[in-house]
C-alpha positions as CSV (number, residue, x, y, z in Angstrom):
1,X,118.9,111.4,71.1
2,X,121.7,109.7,70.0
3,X,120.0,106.3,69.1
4,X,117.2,108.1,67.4
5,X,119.6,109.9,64.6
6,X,120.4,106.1,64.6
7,X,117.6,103.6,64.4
8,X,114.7,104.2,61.5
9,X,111.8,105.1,63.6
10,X,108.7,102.5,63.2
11,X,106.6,105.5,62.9
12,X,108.9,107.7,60.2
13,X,109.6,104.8,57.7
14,X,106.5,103.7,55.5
15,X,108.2,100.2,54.5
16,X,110.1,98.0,55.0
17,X,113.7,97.6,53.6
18,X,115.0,96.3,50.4
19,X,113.5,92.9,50.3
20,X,116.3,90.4,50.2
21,X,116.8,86.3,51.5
22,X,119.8,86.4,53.7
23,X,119.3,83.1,55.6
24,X,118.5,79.1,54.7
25,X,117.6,77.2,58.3
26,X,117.1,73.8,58.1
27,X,115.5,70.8,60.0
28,X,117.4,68.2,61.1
29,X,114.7,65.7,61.5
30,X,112.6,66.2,58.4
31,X,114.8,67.3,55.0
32,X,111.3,68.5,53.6
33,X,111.1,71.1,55.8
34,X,113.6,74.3,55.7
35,X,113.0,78.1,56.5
36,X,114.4,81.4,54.1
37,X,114.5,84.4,56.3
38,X,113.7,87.5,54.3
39,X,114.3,91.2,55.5
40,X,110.3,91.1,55.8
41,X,109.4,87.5,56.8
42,X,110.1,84.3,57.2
43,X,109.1,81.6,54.3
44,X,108.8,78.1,55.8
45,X,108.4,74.7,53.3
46,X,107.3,71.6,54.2
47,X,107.6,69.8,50.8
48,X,111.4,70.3,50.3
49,X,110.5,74.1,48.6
50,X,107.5,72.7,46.4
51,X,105.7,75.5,48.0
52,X,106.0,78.0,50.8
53,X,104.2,80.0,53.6
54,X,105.0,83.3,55.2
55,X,105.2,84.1,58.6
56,X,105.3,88.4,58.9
57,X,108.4,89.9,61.0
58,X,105.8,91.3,63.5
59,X,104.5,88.0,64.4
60,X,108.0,86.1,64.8
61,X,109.2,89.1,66.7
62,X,111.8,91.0,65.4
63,X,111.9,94.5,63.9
64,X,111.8,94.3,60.3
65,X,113.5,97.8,59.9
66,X,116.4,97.1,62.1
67,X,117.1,93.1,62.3
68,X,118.8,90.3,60.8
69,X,118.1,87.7,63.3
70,X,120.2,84.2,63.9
71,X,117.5,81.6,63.2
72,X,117.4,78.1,63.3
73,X,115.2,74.9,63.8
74,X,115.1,72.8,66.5
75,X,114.6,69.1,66.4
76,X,111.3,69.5,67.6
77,X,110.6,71.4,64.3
78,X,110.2,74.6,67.1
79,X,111.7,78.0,65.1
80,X,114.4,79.7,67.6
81,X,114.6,83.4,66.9
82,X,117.6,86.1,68.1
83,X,116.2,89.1,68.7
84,X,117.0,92.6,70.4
85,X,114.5,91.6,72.9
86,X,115.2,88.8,73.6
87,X,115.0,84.4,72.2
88,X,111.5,84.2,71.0
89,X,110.3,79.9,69.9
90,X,107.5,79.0,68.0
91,X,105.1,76.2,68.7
92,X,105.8,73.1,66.9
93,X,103.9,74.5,63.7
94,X,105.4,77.6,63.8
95,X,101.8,79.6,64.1
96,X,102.6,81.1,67.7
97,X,106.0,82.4,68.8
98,X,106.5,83.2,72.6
99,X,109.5,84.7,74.3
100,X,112.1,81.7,75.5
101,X,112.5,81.1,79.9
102,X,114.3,83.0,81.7
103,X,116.8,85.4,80.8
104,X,117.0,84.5,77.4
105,X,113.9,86.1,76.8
106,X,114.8,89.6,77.6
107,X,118.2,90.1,76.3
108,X,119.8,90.4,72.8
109,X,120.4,86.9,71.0
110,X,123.3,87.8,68.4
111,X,123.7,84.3,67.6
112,X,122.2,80.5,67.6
113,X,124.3,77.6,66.6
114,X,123.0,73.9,66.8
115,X,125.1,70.5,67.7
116,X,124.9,68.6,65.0
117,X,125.9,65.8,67.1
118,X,122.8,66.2,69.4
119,X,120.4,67.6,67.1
120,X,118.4,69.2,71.0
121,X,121.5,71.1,71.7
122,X,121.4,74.9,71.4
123,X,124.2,77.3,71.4
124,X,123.2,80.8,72.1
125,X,125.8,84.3,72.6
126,X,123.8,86.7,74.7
127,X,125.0,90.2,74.3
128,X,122.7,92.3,76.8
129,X,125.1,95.9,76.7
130,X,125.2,96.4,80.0
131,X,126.7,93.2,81.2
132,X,129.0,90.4,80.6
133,X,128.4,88.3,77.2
134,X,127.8,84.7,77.9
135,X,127.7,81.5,76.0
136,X,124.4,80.1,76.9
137,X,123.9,76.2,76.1
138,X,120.2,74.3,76.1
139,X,120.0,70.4,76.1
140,X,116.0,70.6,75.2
141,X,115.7,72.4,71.9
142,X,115.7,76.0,73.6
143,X,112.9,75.5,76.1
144,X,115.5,76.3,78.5
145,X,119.1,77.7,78.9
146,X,122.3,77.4,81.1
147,X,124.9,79.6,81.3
148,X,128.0,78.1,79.5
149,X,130.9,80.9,80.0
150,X,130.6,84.3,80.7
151,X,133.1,86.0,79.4
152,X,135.4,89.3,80.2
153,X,133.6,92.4,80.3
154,X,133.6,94.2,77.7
155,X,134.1,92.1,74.9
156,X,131.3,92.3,72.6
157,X,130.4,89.0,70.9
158,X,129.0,88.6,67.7
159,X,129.0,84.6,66.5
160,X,129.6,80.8,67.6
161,X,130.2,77.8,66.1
162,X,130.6,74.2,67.1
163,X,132.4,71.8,65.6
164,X,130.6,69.3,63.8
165,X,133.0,66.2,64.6
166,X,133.5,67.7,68.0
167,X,131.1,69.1,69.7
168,X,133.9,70.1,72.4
169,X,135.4,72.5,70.4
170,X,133.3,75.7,70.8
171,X,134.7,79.0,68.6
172,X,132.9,82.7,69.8
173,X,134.4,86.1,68.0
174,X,134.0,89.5,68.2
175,X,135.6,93.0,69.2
176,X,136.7,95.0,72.1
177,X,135.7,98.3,71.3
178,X,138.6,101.0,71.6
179,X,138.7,102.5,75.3
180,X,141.2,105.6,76.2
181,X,144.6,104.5,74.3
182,X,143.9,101.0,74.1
183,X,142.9,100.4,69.9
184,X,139.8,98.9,68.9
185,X,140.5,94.5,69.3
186,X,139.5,91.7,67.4
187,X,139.3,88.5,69.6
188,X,138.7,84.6,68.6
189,X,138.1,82.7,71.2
190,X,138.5,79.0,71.2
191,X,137.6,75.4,74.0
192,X,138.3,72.4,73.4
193,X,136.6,71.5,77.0
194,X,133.1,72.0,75.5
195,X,133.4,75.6,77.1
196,X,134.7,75.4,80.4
197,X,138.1,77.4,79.4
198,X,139.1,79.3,76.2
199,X,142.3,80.7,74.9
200,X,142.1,84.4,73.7
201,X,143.8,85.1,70.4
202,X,143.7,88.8,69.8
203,X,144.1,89.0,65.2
204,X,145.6,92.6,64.3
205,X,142.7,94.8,62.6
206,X,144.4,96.4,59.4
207,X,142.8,100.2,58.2
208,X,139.1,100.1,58.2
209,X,138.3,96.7,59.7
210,X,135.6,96.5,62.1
211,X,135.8,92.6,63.6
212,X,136.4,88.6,63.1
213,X,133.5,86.7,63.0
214,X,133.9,82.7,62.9
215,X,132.1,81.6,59.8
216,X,132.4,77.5,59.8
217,X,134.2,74.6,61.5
218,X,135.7,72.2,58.7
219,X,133.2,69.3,59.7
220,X,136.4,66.5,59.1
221,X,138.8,68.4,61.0
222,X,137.9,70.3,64.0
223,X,141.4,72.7,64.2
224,X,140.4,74.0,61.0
225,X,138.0,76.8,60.8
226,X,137.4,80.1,58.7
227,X,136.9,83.8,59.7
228,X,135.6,87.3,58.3
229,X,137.1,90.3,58.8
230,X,134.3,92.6,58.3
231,X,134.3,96.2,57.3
232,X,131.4,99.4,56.9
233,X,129.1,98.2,54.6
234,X,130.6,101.3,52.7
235,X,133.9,100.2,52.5
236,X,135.5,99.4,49.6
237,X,138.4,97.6,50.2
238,X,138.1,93.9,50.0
239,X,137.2,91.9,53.0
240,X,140.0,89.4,54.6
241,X,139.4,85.6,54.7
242,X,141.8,83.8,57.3
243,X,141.9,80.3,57.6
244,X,143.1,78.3,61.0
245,X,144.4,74.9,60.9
246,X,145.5,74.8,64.8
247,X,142.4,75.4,66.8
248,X,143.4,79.7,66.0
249,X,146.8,79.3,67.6
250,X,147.7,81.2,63.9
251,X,146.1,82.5,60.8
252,X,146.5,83.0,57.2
253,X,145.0,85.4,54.4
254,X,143.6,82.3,51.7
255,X,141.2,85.0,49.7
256,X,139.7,88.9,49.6
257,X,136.0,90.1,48.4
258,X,133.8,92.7,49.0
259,X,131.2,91.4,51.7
260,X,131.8,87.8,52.8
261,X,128.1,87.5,53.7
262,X,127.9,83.4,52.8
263,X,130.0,80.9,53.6
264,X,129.4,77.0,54.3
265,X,131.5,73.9,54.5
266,X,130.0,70.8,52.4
267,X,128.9,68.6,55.2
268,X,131.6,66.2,54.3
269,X,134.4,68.7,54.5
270,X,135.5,68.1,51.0
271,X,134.6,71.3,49.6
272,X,133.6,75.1,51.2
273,X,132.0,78.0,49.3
274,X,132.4,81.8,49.6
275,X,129.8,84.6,48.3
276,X,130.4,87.7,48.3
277,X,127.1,91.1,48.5
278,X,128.9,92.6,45.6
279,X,129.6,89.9,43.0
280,X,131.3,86.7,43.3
281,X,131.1,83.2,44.0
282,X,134.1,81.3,45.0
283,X,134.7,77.6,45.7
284,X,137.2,75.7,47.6
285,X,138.8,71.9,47.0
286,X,141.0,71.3,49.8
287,X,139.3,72.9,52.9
288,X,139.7,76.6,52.6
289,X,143.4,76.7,51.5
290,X,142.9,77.9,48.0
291,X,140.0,79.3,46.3
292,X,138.6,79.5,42.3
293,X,136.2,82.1,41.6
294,X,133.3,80.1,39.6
295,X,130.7,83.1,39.3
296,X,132.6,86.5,39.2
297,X,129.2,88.8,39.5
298,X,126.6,86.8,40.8
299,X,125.5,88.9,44.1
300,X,125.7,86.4,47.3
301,X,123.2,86.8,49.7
302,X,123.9,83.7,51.5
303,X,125.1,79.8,51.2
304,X,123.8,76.4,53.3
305,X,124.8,73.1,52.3
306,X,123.5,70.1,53.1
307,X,123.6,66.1,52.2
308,X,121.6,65.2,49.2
309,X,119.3,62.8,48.6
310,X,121.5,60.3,47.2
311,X,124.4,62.0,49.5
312,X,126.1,64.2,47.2
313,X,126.3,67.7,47.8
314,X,123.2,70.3,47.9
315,X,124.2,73.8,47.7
316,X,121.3,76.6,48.5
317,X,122.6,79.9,47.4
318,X,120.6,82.9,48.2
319,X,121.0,85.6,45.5
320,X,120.6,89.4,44.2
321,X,116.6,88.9,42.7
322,X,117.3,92.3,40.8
323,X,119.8,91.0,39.3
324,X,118.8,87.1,38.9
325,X,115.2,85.2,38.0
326,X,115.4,84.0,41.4
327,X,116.2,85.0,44.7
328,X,116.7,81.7,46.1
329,X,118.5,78.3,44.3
330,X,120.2,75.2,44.7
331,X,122.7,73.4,42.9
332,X,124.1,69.3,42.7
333,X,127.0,70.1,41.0
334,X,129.2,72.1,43.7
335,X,128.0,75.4,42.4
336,X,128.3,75.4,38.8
337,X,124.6,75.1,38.1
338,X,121.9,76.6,39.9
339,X,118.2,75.7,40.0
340,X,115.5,77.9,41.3
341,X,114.1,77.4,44.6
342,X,112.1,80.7,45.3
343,X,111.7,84.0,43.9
344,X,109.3,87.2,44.1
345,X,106.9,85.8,41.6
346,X,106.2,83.2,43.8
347,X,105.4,85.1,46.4
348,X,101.6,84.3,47.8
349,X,99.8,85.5,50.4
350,X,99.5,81.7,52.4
351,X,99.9,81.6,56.2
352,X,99.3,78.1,56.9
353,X,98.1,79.5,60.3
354,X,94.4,79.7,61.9
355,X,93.0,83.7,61.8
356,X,93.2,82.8,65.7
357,X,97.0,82.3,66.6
358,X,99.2,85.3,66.2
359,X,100.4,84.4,62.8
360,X,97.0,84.3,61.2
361,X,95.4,87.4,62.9
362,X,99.0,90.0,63.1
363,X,100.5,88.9,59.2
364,X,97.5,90.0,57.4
365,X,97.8,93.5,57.6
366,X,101.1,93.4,56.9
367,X,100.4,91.8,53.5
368,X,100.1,95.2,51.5
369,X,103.5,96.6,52.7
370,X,104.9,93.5,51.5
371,X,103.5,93.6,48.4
372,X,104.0,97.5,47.9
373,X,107.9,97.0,49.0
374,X,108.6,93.9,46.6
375,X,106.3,95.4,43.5
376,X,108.4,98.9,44.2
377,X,111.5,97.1,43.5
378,X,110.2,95.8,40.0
379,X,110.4,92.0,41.2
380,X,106.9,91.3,40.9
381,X,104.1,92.9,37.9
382,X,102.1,95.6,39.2
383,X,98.2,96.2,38.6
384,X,95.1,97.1,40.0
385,X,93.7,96.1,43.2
386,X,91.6,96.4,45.9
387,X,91.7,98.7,49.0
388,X,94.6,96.7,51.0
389,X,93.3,97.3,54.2
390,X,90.1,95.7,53.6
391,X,90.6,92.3,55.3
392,X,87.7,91.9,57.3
393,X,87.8,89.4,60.4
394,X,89.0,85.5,59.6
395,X,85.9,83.5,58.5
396,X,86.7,80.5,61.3
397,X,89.2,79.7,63.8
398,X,89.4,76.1,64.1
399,X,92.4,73.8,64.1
400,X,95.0,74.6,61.2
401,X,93.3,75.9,58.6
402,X,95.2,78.3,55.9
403,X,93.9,82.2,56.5
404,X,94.3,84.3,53.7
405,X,93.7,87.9,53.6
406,X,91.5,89.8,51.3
407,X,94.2,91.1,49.8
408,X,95.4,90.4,45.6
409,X,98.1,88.1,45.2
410,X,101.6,88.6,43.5
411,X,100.0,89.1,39.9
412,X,97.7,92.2,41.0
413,X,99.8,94.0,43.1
414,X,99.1,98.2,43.3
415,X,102.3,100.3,43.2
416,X,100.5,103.1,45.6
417,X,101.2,102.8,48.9
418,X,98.3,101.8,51.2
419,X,96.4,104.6,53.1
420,X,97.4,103.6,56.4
421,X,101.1,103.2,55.0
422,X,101.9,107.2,54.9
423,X,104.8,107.8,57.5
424,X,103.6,104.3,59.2
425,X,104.2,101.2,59.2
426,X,100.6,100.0,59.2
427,X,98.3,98.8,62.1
428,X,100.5,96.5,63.3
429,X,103.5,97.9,65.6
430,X,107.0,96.4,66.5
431,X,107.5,95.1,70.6
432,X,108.8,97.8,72.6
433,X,112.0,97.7,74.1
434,X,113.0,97.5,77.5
435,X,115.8,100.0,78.6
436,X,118.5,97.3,79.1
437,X,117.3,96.1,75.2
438,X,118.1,99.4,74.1
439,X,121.8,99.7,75.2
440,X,122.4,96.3,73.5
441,X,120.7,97.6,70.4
442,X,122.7,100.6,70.4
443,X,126.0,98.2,70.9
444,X,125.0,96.0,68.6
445,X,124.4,98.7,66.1
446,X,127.9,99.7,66.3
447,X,129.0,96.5,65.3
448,X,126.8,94.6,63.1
449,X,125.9,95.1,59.7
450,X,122.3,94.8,60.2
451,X,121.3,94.5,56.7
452,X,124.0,92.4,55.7
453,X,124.6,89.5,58.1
């Protein structure tokens, strides 16, 4: 009963949420091709964001109502998903996803982190509710998992990062919830043994905080690493940023904003970038130590960086499309200019996938609750169009070829919601959850922000 006054019900809510990017994945064997993850879908680009595909929630497997899922790439170019029910993959074109071996496959994925040493190493926090949270670690991409530390019962764990020089140093964070008259606890934990021991360092939550999460590893200096202390998304007292140059032995405040939801290291550790949900971009020169506030109201919704071309810097910056021309852009000159990468407008109803795998034959009738949701938020023109559920079966299912609903695309765009959309979501329905899914969902939800992550 509880859970229900808790968790929008797939068959109360007629759409999805506010459609936001909140996410930039990206492949480490082929710069061209990088993945946004949107409240609603996944867009996936093969031509370095020249143009993009879409890839519906229901067909990747996650609950668009409820999740913000860890996602990444493999080096296989295979999509690795963290879900409620479990780490679903994709094929190697990202037109199937299946539920990962073993374990992994059933219980809650908070978090994913690659080596970037070994591009086919996986990191992976498993948080099933019920048991022990463990460190999982794969040598093959994800196909499979070992169990790399479990840790103390009930501590709930929420991230992980690697080091990027040192793929021995292995940060996790999260909370022990309050029991009897012991407080609520925010724990870093910290190896330098590639996860066979940690050392437990427990950082005093001030009024209102909820938890640490570990944000980035400096890449030049693997002792130095940044962390969030998050609050209620209604909170509004400024959110803590400590810094650690000693492997979390001690911590320091360096800056304060609303929302920390993006934050990235440049890859060479010269320069590391803050964002904050509420307004304000922020951008540091000597590791995290001090901070200058470069855009004081653009609305964060995340931060990547990468290598460029000619190895300079290449900031993505996912952004506030009500209040930008974009919701997605990238600058070359450490923040100060951005470029567009994506927005609403472009949005276009191209699959890339056969009307025979599950991507081409569950994303179509999703494709008018997208178009309602983002048209309803004025980020698209709105017109006339035809009957949305009118899609009719695929026209051939042979090897590859784009399947495109019968549906209008961005330009023509009706601002009534479908037929089928009245207290439904639609004809396509979320995976149920198994019991032991359900008590990490409602443990997760006590901790996560799961619009905001």
């Amino acid at each position: 009963m509880a859970l229900s006054c808790i968790v929008p019900s797939a068959t109360t809510l007629a759409h999805g949420r506010e459609a936001s990017v909140g996410l930039v994945a990206f492949d480490p064997s082929d710069r061209d091709h990088f993945l946004l993850r949107g409240t609603w879908a996944f867009l996936t680009t093969h031509d370095d964001g020249a143009s993009f595909r879409w890839t519906c929630a229901d067909a990747a497997g996650f609950d668009r109502f409820t999740e913000d899922p860890a996602v990444m790439i493999g080096s296989d170019a295979r999509v690795l998903v963290g879900t409620f029910d479990g780490l679903r993959r994709s094929n190697d074109v990202a037109c199937e996803y299946v539920d990962a071996v073993g374990d992994v496959g059933t219980s809650y994925i908070i978090d994913l982190q690659p080596d970037t040493m070994d591009p086919r190493v996986v990191w992976a926090v498993r948080t099933p509710g019920d048991a022990p949270n463990t460190l999982l670690r794969s040598e093959d991409d994800g196909a499979t998992f070992a169990v790399a530390h479990e840790f103390e019962f009930g501590i709930l764990l929420d991230r992980v990062r690697v080091a990027p020089s040192d793929p021995r140093t292995v940060y996790v964070s999260g909370a022990a919830p309050r029991r009897g008259d012991t407080p609520r606890r925010a724990m870093v934990l910290a190896s330098f043994d590639g996860a066979e021991t940690f050392t437990t360092a427990e950082i005093p939550l001030l009024d209102g905080e909820r938890s640490v999460h570990v944000l980035a590893v400096d890449p030049a200096n693997p002792r130095r690493a940044l962390f969030r202390m998050t609050r209620t998304v209604t909170d509004t007292v400024p959110e803590r940023l400590l810094l650690t140059e000693d492997g979390g032995s001690t911590y320091g405040t360096v800056l304060e904003m609303r929302e920390i939801v993006g934050l990235t290291f440049s890859h060479d550790g010269e320069r590391v970038w803050a964002g904050s949900w509420d307004g304000g971009l922020a951008r540091s020169d000597d590791a995290g130590a001090t901070w200058t506030l470069i855009d004081p109201t653009l609305r964060v919704r995340c931060l990547a960086e990468r290598s460029g071309v000619s190895g300079g810097r290449e900031l993505f910056v996912c952004v506030d499309e009500l209040t930008e021309p974009y919701a997605v852009a990238r600058s070359y000159d450490d923040g100060h200019t951005l470029e567009e990468v994506w927005g609403f407008h472009d949005i276009s109803n191209d699959l890339g996938c056969s009307g025979c795998t599950a991507v081409g034959a569950i994303c179509p009738t999703d494709w008018a609750d997208v178009l309602y949701d983002i048209a309803s938020l004025g980020a698209i023109d709105a017109g006339p169009s035809p009957d949305p559920l009118d899609v009719g079966p695929p026209t051939q299912c042979e090897g590859g070829t784009t399947f495109d609903a019968a549906f209008p695309d961005a330009a023509v765009v009706s601002t009534t919601p479908p037929a089928s959309c009245a207290c439904s979501v639609g004809p396509s329905q979320p995976r149920p959850i198994s019991s032991v899914a359900w008590l990490a969902l409602l443990a997760a939800l006590a901790r996560r922000r799961l619009r905001r992550s």
